[in-house]
C-alpha positions in Angstrom: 0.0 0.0 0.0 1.3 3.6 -0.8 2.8 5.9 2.0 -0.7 7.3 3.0 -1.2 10.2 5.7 -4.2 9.4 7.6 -7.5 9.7 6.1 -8.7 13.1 7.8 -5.5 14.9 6.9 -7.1 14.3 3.2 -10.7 15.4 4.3 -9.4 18.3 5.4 -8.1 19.1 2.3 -11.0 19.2 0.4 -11.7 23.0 -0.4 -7.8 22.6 -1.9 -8.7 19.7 -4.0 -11.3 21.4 -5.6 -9.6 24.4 -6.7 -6.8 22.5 -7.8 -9.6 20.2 -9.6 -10.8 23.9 -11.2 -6.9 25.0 -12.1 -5.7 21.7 -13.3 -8.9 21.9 -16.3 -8.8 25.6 -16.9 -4.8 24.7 -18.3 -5.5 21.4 -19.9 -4.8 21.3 -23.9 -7.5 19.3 -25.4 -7.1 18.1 -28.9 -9.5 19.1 -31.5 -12.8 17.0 -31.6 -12.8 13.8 -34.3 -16.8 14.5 -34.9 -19.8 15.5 -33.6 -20.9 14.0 -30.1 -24.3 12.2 -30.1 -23.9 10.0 -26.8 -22.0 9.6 -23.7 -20.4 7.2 -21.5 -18.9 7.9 -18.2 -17.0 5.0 -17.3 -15.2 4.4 -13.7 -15.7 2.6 -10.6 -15.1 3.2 -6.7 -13.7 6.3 -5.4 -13.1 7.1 -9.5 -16.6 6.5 -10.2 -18.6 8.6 -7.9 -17.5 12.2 -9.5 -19.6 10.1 -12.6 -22.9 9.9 -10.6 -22.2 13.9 -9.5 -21.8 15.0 -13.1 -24.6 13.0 -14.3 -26.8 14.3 -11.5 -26.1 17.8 -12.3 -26.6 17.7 -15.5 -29.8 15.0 -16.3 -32.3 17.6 -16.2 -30.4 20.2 -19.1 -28.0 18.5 -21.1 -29.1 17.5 -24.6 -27.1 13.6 -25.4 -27.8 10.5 -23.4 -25.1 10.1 -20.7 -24.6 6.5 -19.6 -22.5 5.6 -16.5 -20.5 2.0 -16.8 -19.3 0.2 -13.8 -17.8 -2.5 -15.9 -15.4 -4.5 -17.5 -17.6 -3.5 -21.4 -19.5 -1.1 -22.9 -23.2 -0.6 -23.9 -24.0 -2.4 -27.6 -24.4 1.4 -29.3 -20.9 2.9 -28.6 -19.6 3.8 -31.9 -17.6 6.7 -33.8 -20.3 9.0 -32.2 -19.5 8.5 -28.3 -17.4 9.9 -26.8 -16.1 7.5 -23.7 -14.8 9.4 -20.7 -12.5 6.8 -18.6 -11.5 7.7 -14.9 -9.2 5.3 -12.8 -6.9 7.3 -10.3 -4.4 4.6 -9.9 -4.7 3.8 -13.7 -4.6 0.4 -13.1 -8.7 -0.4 -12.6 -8.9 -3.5 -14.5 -12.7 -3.3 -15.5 -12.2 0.3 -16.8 -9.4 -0.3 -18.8 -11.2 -3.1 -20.6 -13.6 -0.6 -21.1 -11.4 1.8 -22.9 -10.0 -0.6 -24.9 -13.3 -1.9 -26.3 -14.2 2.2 -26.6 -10.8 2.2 -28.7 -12.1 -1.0 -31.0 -15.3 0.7 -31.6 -14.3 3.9 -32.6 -15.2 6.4 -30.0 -13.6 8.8 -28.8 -11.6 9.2 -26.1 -10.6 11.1 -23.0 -8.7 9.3 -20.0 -8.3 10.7 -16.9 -6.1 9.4 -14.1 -2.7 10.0 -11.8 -1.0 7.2 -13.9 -0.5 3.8 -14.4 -1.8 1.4 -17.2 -4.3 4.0 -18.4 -2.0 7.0 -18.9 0.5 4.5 -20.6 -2.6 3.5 -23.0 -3.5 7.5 -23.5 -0.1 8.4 -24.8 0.4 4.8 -26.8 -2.6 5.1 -28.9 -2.1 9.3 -28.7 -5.7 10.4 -27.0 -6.2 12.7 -24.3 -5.2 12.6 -20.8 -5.8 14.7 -18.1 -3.3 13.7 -15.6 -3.8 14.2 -11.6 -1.8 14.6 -9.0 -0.1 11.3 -7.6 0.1 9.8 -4.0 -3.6 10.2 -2.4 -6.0 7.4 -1.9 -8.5 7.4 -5.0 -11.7 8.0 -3.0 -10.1 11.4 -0.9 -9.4 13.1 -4.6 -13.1 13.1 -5.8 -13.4 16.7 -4.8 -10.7 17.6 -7.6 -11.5 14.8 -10.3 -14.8 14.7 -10.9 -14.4 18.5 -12.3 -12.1 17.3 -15.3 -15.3 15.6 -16.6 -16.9 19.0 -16.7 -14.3 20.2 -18.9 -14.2 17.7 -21.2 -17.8 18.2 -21.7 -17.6 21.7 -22.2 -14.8 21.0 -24.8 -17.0 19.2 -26.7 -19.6 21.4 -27.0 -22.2 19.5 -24.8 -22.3 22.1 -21.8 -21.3 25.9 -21.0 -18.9 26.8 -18.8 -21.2 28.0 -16.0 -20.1 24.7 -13.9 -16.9 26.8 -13.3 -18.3 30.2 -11.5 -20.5 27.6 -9.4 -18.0 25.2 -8.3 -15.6 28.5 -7.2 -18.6 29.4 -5.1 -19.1 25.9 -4.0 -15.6 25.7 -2.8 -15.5 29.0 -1.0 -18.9 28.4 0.8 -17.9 24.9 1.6 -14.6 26.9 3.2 -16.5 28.9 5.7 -18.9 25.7 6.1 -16.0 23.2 7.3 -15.8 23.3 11.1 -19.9 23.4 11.4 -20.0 20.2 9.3 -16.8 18.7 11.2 -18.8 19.5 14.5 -22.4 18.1 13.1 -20.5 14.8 11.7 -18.8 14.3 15.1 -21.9 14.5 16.8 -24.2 12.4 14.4 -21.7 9.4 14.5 -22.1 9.4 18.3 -25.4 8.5 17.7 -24.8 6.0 15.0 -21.8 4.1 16.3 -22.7 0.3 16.2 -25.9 0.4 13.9 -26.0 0.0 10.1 -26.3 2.9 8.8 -29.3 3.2 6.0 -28.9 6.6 3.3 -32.0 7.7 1.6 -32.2 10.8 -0.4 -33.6 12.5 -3.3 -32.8 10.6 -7.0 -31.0 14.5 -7.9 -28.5 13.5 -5.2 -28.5 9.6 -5.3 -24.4 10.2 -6.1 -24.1 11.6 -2.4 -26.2 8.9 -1.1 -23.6 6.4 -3.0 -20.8 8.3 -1.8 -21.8 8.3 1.9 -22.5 4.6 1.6 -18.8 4.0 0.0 -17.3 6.1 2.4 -18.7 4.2 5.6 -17.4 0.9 3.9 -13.6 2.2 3.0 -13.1 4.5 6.2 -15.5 3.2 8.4 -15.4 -0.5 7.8 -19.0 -1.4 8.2 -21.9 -2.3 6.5 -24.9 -0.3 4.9 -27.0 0.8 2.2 -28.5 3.4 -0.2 -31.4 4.4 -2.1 -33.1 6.7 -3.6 -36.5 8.4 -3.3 -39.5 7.8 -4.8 -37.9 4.2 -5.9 -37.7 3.3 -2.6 -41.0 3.7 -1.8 -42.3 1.2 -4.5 -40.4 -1.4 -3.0 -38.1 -1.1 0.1 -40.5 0.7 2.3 -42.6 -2.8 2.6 -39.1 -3.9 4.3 -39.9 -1.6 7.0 -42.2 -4.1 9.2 -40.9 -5.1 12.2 -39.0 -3.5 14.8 -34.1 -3.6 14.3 -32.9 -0.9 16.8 -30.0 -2.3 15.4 -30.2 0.1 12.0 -30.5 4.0 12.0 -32.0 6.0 9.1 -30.5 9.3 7.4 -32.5 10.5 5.3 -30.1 13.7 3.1 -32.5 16.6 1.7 -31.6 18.8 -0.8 -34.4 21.1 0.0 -35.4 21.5 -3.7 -37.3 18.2 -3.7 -41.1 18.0 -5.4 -43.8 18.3 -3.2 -44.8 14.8 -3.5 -41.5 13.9 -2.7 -40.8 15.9 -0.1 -44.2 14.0 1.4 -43.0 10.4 0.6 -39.8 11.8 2.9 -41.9 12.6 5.6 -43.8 9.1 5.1 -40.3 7.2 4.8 -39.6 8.5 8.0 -42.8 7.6 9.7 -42.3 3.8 8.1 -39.2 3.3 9.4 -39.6 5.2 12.7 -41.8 2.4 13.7 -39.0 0.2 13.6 -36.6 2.5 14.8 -35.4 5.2 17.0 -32.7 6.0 15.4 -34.4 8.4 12.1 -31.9 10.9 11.3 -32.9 14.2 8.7 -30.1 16.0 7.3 -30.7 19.3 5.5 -28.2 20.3 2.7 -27.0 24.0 3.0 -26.6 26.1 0.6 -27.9 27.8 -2.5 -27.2 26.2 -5.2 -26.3 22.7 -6.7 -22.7 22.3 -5.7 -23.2 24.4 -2.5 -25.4 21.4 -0.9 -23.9 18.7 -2.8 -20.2 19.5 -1.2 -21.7 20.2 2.5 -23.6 16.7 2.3 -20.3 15.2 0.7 -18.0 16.7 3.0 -20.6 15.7 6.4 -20.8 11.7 4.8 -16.5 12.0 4.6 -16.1 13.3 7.9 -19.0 11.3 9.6 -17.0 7.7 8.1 -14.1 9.0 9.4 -15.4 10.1 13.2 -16.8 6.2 13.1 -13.8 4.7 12.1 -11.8 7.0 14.7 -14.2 5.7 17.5 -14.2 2.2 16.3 -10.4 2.5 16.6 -10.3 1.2 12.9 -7.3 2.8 10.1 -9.9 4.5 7.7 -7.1 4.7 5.2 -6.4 1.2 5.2 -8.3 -1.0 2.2 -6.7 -5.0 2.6 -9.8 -6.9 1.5 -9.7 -5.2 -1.9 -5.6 -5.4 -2.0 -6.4 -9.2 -1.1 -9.3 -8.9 -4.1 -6.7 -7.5 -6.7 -4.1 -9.8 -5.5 -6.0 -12.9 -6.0 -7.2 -11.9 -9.1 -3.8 -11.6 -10.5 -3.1 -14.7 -8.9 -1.9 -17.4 -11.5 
């Protein structure tokens, strides 16, 4: 395992990592597009994945292609000459999304890699396509704040999007900045109350890639179990789950505040459902004004909460072995 510092040495270094994120996209040289963009696929996984589910979550509602995520070793059947494939690995060694690339390079598309390194940079600058290249030496899932901007970029290079992302996520960063002890203080105290239960994210579909990313966190840096979903889905299914009484699990239920009406009454229901089966129903408001304002504050509370657990559980939150062992065996002849 790489020379880590301890995980909330990174945390704390967020508001940095997205400016640097901002800076290291403003001075990237892309090449000139091969041809009109008619589709997208955002393809990733892990810590390199989730700045996918923010993008595509920012921009469902406005932008004017289909943009697909892919969490997998291929590619959906209509890649062609008319994608264009965005791959993000930080190591540059994530086998799944370098199989991905290199079926995106046998079909055509084009191509944009992003990553620190590795195999993927190597297969950038063999076969001459783009790379955005980050800085080295930080665990994968702690450099989300400044990765998931370069995606933004590329989007904007190609004509699918303005640049408006870049006044907002400047703003984001600067309210997150005067945000960062109150959400150090409200994590602290919310994983007092959550140590030893399973922890159990619902939000809004708009922010279903905070909801993933609070879940990843509290599996990397805290160690434990728990799950995610999204509202209204949840409702057609889960909320039947709710029937019988687990003081074992606690609900946090993340609102963005801009939520339908309906849905902000299947929230209120949610928690009434699963408040019969246990104390422990948590609502967490998202401050802020604008997308990325309440997106960051709920990123940054999930990031310090999994750390504040792990801390009090006495557990190295930087520490990953089951999925070293994981790559290990897989390379295993």
């Amino acid at each position: 395992m790489d020379n880590y510092q301890s995980m909330d040495y990174y945390i704390e270094r967020s508001v940095e990592y997205v400016k640097q994120g901002l800076a290291i996209g403003r001075s990237f040289a892309f090449s000139a597009p091969k041809g009109v963009v008619k589709n997208v696929v955002l393809a990733g996984l892990g810590g390199s994945g989730i700045g996918a589910e923010l993008v595509h979550n920012y921009l469902e509602l406005t932008i004017k292609v289909p943009v697909v995520i892919s969490k997998d070793y291929f590619l959906p059947a209509f890649v062609n000459e008319d994608t264009l494939v965005i791959a993000c690995s930080y190591s540059g060694n994530t086998e799944e999304t370098l199989a991905a690339v290199s079926e995106a390079r046998h079909k055509n598309a084009q191509i944009l890699c992003i990553t620190s390194g590795g195999m993927l940079k190597a297969f950038a600058d063999e076969h001459q396509y783009d790379c955005i290249v980050l800085p080295s030496g930080i665990p994968p899932r702690a450099y989300v704040a400044g990765s998931f901007s370069q995606t933004l970029f590329a989007l904007q290079h190609f004509g699918l999007i303005n640049d408006a992302f870049i006044s907002e996520i400047e703003a984001a960063a600067d309210f997150l900045a005067a945000k960062e002890a109150a959400i150090k203080a409200k994590a602290e105290e919310l994983a007092k109350q959550v140590l030893g239960k399973i922890l159990v994210i619902y939000a809004d579909q708009r922010i279903g890639g905070v909801a993933t990313r609070w879940r990843q966190q509290l599996n990397e840096n805290g160690k434990a179990l728990g799950w995610e979903r999204t509202i209204p889905e949840m409702n057609h299914n889960e909320l039947v789950g709710w029937s019988e009484s687990n003081p074992n699990l606690a609900v946090v239920l993340l609102h963005m505040g801009t939520e339908l009406p309906n849905v902000k009454k299947r929230f209120a229901i949610t928690a009434e459902v699963a408040g019969n089966c246990t104390d422990a129903v948590y609502d967490i408001h998202a401050e802020g004004n604008t997308f990325f304002e309440k997106n960051f504050y709920l990123m940054l509370l999930g990031d310090w909460l999994s750390w504040y657990l792990a801390d009090m559980r006495g557990v190295d939150a930087v520490q990953v072995r089951v999925i070293n062992y994981l790559k290990a065996s897989l390379e295993a002849k």
